[in-house]
Structure formats: C-alpha cells, structure tokens
PASEBA-1860 file (N, C-alpha, C; in nm, 3 decimals):
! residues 214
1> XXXXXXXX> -17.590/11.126/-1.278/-17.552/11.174/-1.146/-17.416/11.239/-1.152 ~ -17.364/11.306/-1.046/-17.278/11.379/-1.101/-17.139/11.314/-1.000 ~ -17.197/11.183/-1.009/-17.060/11.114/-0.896/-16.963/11.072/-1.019 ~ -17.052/11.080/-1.136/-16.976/11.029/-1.264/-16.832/11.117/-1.304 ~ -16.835/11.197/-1.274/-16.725/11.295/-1.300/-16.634/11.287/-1.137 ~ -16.676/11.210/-1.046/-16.565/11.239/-0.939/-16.511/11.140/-0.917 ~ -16.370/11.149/-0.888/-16.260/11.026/-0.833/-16.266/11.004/-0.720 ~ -16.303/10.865/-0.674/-16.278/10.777/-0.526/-16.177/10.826/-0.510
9> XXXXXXXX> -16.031/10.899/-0.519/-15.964/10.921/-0.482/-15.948/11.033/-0.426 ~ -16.047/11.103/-0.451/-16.043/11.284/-0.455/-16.134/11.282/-0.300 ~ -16.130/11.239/-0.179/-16.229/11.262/-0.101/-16.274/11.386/-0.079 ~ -16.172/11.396/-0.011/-16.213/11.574/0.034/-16.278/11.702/-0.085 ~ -16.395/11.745/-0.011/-16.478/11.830/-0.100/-16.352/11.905/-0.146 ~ -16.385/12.013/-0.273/-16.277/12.127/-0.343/-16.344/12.203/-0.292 ~ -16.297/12.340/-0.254/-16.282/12.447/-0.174/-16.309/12.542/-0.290 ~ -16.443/12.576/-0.283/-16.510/12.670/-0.426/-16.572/12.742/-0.356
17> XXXXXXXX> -16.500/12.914/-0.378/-16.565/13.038/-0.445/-16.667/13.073/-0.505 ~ -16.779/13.175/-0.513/-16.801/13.150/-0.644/-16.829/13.302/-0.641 ~ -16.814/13.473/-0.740/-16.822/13.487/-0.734/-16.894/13.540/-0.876 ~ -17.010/13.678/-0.869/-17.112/13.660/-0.959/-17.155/13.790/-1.021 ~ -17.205/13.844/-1.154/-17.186/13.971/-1.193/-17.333/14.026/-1.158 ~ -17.423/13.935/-1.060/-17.530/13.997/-1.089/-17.604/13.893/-0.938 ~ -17.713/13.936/-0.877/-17.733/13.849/-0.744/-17.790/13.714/-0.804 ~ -17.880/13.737/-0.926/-17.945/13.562/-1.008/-17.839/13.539/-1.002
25> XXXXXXXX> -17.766/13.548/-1.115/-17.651/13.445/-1.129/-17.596/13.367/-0.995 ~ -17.570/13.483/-0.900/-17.477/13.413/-0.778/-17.599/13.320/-0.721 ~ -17.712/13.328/-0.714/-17.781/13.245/-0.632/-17.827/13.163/-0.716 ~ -17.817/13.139/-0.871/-17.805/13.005/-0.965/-17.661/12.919/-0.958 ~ -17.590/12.995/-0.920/-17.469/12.924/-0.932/-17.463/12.843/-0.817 ~ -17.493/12.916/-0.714/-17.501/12.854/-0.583/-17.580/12.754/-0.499 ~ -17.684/12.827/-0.611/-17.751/12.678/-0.561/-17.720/12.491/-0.659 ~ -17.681/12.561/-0.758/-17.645/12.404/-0.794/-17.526/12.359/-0.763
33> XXXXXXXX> -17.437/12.437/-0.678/-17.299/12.356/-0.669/-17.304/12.355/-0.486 ~ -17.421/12.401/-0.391/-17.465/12.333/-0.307/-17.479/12.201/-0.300 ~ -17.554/12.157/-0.392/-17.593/12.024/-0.392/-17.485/11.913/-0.421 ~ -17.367/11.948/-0.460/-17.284/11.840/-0.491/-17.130/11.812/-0.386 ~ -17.209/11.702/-0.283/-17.102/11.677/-0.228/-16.955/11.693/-0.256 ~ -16.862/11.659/-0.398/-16.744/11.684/-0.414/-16.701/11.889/-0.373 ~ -16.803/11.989/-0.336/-16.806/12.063/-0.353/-16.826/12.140/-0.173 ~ -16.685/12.204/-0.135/-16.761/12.305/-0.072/-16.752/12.453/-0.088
41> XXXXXXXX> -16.875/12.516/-0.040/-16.878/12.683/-0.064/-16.806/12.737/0.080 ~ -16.710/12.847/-0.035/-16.639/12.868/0.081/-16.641/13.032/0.032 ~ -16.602/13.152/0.149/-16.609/13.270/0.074/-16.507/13.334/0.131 ~ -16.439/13.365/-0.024/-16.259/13.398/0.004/-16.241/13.505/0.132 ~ -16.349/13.531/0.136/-16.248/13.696/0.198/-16.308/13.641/0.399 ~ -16.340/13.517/0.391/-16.376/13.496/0.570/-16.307/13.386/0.565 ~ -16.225/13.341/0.505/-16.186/13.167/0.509/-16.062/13.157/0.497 ~ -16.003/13.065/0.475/-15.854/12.991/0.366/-15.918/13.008/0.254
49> XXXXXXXX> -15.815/13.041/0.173/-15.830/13.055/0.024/-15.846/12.903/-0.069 ~ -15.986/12.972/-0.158/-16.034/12.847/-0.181/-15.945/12.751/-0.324 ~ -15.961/12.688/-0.336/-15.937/12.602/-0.468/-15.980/12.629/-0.576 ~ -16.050/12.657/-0.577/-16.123/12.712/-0.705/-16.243/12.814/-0.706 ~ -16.214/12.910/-0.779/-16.288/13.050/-0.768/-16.342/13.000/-0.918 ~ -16.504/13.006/-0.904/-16.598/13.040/-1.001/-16.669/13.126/-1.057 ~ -16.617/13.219/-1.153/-16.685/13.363/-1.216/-16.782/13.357/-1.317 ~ -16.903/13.391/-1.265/-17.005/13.394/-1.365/-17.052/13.530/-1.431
57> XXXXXXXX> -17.028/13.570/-1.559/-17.098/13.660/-1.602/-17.129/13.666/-1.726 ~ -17.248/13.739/-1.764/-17.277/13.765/-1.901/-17.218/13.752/-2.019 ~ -17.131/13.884/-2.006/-16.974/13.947/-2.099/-16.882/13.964/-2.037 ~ -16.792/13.963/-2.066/-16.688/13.979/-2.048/-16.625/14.135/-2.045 ~ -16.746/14.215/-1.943/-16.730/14.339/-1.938/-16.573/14.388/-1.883 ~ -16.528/14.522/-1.846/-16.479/14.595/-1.766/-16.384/14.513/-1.599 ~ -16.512/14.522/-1.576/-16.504/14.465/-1.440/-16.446/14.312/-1.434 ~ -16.455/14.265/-1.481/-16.491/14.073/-1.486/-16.287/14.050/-1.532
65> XXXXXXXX> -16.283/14.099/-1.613/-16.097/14.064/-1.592/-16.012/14.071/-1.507 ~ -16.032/14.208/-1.433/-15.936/14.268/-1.313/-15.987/14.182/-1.188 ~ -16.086/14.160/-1.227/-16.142/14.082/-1.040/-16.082/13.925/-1.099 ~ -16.080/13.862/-1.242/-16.054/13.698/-1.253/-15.843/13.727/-1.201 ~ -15.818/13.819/-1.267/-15.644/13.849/-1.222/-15.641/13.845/-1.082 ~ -15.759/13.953/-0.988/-15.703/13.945/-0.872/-15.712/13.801/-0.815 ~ -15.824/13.717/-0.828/-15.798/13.585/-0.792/-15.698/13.474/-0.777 ~ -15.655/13.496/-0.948/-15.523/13.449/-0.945/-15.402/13.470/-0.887
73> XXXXXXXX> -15.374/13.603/-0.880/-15.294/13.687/-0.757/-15.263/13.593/-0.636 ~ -15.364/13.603/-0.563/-15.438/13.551/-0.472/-15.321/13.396/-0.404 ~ -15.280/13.343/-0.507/-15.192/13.230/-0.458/-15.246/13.115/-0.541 ~ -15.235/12.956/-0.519/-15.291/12.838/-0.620/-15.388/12.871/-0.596 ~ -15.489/12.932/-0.666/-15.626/12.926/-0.739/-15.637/12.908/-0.868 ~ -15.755/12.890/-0.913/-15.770/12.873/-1.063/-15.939/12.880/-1.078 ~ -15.922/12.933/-1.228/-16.064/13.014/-1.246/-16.144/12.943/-1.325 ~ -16.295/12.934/-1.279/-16.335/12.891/-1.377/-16.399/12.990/-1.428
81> XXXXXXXX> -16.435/13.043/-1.567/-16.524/13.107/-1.603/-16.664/13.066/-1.631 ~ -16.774/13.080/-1.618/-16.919/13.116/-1.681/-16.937/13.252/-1.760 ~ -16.972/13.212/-1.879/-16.977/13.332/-1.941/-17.113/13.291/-2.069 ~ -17.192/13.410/-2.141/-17.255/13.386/-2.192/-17.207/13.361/-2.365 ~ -17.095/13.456/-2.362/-17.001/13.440/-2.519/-16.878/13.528/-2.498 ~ -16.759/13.451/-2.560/-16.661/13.571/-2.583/-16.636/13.614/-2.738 ~ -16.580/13.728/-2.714/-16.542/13.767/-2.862/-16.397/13.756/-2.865 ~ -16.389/13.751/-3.035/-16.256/13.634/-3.035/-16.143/13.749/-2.995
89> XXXXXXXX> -16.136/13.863/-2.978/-15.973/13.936/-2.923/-15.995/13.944/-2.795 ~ -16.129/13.877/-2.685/-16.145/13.803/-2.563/-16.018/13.659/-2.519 ~ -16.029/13.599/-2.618/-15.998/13.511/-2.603/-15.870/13.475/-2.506 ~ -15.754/13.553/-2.604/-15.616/13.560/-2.568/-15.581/13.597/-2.423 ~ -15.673/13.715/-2.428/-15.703/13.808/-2.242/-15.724/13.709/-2.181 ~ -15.848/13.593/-2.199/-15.896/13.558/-2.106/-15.801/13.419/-2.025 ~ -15.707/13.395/-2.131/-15.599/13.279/-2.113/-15.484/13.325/-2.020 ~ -15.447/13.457/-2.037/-15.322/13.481/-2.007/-15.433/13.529/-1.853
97> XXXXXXXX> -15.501/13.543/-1.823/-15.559/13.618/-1.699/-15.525/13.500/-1.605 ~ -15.554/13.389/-1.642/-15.555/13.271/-1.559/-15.634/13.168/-1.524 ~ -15.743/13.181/-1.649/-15.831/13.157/-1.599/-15.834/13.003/-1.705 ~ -15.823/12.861/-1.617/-15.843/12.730/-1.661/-15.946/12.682/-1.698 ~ -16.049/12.677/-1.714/-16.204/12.624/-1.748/-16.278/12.761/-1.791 ~ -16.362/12.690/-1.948/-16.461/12.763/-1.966/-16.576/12.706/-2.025 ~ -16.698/12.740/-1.925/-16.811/12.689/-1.998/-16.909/12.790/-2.002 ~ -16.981/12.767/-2.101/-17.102/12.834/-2.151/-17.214/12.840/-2.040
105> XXXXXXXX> -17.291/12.980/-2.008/-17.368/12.962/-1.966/-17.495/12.887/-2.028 ~ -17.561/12.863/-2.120/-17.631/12.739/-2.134/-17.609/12.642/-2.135 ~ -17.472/12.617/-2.098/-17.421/12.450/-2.065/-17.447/12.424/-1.936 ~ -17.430/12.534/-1.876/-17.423/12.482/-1.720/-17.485/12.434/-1.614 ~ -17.516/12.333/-1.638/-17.567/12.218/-1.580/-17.504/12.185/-1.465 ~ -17.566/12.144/-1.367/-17.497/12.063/-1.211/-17.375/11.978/-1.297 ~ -17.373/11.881/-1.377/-17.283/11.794/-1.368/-17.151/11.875/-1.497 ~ -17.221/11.978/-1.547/-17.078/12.028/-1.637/-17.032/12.123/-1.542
113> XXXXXXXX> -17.067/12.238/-1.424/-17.025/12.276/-1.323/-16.917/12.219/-1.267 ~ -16.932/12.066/-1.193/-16.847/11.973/-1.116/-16.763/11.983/-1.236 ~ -16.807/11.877/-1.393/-16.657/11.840/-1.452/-16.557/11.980/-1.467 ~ -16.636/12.087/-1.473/-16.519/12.212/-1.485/-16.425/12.264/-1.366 ~ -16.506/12.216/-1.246/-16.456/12.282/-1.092/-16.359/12.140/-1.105 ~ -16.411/11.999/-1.071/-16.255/11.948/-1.057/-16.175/11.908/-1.137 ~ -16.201/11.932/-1.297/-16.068/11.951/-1.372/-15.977/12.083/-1.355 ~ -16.049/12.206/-1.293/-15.980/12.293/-1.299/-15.899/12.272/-1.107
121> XXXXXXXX> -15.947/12.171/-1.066/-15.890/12.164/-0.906/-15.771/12.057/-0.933 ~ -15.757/11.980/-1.020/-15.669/11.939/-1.080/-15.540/11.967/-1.154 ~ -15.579/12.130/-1.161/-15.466/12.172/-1.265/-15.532/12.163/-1.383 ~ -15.618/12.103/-1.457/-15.658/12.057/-1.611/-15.716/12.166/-1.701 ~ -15.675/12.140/-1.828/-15.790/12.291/-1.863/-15.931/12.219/-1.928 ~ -16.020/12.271/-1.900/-16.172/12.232/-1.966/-16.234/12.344/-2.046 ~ -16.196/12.323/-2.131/-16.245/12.454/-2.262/-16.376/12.336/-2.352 ~ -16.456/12.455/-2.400/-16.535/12.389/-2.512/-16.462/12.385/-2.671
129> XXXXXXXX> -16.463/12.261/-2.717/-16.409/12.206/-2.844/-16.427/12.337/-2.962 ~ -16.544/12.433/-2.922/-16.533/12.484/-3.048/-16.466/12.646/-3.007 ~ -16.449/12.664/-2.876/-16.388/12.719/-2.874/-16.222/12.731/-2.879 ~ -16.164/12.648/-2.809/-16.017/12.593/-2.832/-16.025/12.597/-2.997 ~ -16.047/12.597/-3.087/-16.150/12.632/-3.220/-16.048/12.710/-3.229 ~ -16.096/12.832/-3.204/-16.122/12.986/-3.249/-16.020/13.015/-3.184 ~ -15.952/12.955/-3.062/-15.851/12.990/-3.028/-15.722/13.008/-3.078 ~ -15.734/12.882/-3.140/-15.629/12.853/-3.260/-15.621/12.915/-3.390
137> XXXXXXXX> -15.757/12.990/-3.415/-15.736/13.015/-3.554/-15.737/13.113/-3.510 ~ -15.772/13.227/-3.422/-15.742/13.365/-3.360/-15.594/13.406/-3.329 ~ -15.540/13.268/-3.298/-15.400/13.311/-3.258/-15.288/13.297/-3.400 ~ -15.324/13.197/-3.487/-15.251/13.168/-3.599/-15.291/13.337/-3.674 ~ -15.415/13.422/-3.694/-15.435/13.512/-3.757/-15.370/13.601/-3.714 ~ -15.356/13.611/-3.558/-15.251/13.732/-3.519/-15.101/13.740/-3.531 ~ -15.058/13.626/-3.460/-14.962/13.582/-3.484/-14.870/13.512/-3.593 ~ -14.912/13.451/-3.691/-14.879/13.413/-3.779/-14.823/13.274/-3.721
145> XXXXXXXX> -14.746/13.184/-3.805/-14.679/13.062/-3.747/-14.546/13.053/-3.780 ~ -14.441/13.153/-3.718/-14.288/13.078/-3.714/-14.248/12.977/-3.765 ~ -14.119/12.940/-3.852/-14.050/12.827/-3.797/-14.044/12.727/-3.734 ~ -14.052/12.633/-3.687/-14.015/12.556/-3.521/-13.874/12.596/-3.509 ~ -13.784/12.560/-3.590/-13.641/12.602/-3.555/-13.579/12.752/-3.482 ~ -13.705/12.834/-3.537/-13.661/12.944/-3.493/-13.712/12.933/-3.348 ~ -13.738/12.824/-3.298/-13.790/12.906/-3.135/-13.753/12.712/-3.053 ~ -13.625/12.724/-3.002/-13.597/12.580/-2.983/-13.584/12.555/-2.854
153> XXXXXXXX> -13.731/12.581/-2.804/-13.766/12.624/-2.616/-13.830/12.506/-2.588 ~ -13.889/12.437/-2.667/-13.957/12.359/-2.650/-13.906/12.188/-2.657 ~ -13.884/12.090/-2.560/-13.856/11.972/-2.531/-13.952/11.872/-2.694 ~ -13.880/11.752/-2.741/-13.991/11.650/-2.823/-14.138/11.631/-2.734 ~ -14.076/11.569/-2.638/-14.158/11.500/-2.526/-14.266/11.617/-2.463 ~ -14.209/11.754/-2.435/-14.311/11.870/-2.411/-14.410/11.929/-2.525 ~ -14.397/11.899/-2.667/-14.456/11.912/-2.781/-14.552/11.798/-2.756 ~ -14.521/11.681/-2.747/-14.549/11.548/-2.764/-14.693/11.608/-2.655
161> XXXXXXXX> -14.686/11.618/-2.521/-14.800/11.650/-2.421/-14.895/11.748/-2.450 ~ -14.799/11.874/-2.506/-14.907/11.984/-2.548/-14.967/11.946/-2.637 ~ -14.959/11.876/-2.757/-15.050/11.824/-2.854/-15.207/11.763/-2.810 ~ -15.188/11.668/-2.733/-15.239/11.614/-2.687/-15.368/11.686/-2.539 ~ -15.264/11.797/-2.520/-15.381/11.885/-2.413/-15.461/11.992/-2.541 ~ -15.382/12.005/-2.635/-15.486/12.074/-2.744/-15.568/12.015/-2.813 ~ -15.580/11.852/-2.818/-15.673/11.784/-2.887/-15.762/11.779/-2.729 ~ -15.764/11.787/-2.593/-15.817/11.792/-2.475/-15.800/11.720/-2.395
169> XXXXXXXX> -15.755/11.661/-2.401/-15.705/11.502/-2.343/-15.653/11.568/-2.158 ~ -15.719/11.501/-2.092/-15.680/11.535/-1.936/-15.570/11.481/-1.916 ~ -15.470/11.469/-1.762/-15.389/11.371/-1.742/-15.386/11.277/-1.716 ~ -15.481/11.201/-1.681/-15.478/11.040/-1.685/-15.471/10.984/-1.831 ~ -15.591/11.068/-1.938/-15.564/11.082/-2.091/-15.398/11.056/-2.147 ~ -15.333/11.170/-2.147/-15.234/11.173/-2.175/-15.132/11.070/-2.098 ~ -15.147/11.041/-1.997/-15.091/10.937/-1.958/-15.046/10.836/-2.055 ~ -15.189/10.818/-2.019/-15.231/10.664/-2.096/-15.148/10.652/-2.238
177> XXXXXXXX> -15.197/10.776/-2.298/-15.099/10.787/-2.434/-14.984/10.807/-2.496 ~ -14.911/10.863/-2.379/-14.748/10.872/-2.418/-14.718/10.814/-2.349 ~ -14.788/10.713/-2.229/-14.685/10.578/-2.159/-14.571/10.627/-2.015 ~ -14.695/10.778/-2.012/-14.601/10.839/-1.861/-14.674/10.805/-1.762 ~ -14.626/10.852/-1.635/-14.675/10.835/-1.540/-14.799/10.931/-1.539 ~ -14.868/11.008/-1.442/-14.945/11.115/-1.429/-14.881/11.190/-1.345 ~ -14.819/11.195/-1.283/-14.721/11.261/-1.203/-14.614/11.337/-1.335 ~ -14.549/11.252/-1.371/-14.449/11.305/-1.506/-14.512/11.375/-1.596
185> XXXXXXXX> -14.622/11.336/-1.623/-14.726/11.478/-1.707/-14.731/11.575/-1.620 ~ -14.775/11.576/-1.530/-14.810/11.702/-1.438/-14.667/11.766/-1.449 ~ -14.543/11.687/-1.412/-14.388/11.762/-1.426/-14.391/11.874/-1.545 ~ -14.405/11.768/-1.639/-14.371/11.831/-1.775/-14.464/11.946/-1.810 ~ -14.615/11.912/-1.752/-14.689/12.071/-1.764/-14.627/12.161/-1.673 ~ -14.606/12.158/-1.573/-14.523/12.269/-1.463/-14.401/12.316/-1.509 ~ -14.324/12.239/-1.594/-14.163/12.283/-1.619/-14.199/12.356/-1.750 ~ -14.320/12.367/-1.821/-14.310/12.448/-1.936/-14.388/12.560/-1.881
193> XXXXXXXX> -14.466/12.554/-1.795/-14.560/12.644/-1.781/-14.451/12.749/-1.688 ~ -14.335/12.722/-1.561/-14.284/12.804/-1.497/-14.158/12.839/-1.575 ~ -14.130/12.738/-1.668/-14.001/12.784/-1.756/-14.003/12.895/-1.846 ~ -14.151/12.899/-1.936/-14.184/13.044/-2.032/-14.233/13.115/-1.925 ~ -14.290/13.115/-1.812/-14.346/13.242/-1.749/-14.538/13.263/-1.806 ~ -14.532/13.105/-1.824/-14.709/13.093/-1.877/-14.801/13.077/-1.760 ~ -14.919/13.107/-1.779/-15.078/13.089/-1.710/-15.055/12.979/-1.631 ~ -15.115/12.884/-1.731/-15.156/12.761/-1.733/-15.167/12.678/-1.824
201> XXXXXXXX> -15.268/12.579/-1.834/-15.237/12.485/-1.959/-15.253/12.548/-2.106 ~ -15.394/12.579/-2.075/-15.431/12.713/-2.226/-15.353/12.807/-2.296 ~ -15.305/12.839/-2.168/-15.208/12.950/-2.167/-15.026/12.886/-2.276 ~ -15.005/12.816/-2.250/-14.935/12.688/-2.275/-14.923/12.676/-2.456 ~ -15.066/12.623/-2.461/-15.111/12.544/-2.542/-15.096/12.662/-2.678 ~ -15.116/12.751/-2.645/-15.142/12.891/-2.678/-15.038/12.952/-2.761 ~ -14.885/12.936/-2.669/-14.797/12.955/-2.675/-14.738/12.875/-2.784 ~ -14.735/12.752/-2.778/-14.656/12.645/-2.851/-14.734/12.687/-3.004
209> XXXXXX> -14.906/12.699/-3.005/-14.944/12.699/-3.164/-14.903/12.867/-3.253 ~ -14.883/12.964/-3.118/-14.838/13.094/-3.158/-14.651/13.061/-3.244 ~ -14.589/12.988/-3.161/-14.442/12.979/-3.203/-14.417/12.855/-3.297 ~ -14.489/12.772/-3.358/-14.508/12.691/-3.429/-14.496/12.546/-3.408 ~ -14.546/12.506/-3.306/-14.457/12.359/-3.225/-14.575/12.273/-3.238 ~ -14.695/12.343/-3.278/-14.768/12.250/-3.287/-14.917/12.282/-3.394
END
C-alpha cells in the first residue's frame, strides 16, 4: 500500500502538478497519483503554486528542459522527472535545471510515484542507485578530481552530510547517522546549497565529487 511511504506527520495532501509530453502519459500519470490520498492534483496556471511539479517524458527532448527551468523559476517547487532514459551529457543539465527526483518510466508504479513526490516535497533527492552511478563517473570524466585543499569551501561536518546524501540516505537517515537533529541537516543542506549558488541536493552532491570532497 502506498501509506508505507507516508508520514503521520505529513497530513496535508502535497500540492502536485503534473505536467506531460504527450496526452497517455498525462492521463497515466494522472490517474495513478489520483488515487493516493497523500496527493493533490492541482494545475499551476488556475491555482497556488503547487509543491511539486511532475514531468513525464520519453527523452529528454528540446522542449522538456526549458519548461522543467521554468518550473523552478516559478518559486519553492521541485521537479520530479519521469523519463524513459537519459544520456550521460543529460545528466549534469538535468541537475543543475532543478530538478530533485528521478525515476524511470518502467518503475513507475503508484507507490514509487508517492516515494518520489514526497521525498522531493521534502526537499530530498530520490535518484536511482545506478544512476547517481553514472553521475559520478560522468562527472569525475569531465571534470577530473582536484585537490581537496585546493577548494576549502566546504565545512568537515558539510562533507560529512554530503557523503551520506551520495550513498542516498534521506534526512531522518542522515540524522540518525551523524547524531544531528533533522532540522540541522536540513540547515546544513540549505547553507551549502545557497552558499555555492547550487540546485539542490544532486546538484550539491555533484559539486563536492566535481571539486574533490568526496
């Protein structure tokens, strides 16, 4: 059931978008995230701006970047993507665009839908393991790996968290494991993320394995 992924604490439905590269998609998407109470459909351009905007498409054509940016634009939103595959000089684009969650369209199932909409209503990033993968080894190939000394932007304790959001670990996760609060994680993701001028967590995560910190 897909109550398994929601917090007694979280009452109020998340305020989901969803928008779609093709009318199936929008009316597959829509109809399974109908059904899940933690969830309401809301449509940006008649409402308050929602919580989370859901983009489903094929590829990662033309079109599908400039509309996930304008979202973000938009004010606290955060994206989830549906996509069928990216290619790996996708990748980097698709981090810095803004976009927090990505799942596969053959994953997407009612209950991996929810875990992606409220980790990404959370702030959290939800990437697939083998992609965060390719992320890393896409970015070490372009970038190469610095020093650490040469780039001394980065806090112990802010290394210490990003590690830990690159092995995937949510914030109650990380909590638990460096003995912070969840509030003080959330700090420490916000003070790195507005201090470099980053995305989000990916975005982040991204950063630290490009400059060598992790």
């Amino acid at each position: 059931m897909s109550t398994s992924y929601y917090s007694a604490q979280n009452t109020a439905p998340v305020r989901v978008h969803v928008h779609a590269s093709d009318p199936i998609s929008m009316a597959g998407a829509m109809s399974q995230l109908r059904r899940l109470p933690e969830v309401e459909i809301v449509n940006a351009a008649n409402s308050a701006p929602p919580a989370v905007v859901v983009v489903v498409a094929g590829t990662l054509d033309d079109p599908v970047l400039p509309q996930v940016r304008q979202f973000t634009r938009a004010g606290d939103v955060h994206v989830v993507l549906v996509v069928d595959a990216l290619r790996e000089a996708e990748l980097a684009e698709v981090i810095e665009s803004g976009v927090v969650a990505i799942v596969w369209r053959h994953e997407a199932t009612e209950g991996r839908l929810l875990q992606a909409v409220l980790a990404a209503s959370r702030g959290d990033g939800d990437m697939p393991p083998d992609l965060l993968g390719r992320l890393i080894q896409h970015i070490g190939l372009r970038q190469g790996a610095p020093p650490r000394a040469a780039f001394p932007r980065l806090a112990p304790r802010e290394v210490a968290v990003l590690r830990l959001v690159a092995e995937g670990l949510n914030t109650s996760e990380i909590a638990k494991t460096v003995s912070y609060s969840e509030r003080t994680v959330k700090s420490v993701l916000h003070g790195i993320t507005t201090r470099l001028h980053l995305r989000n967590r990916a975005h982040a995560v991204a950063y630290a394995l490009r400059e060598g910190y992790i």
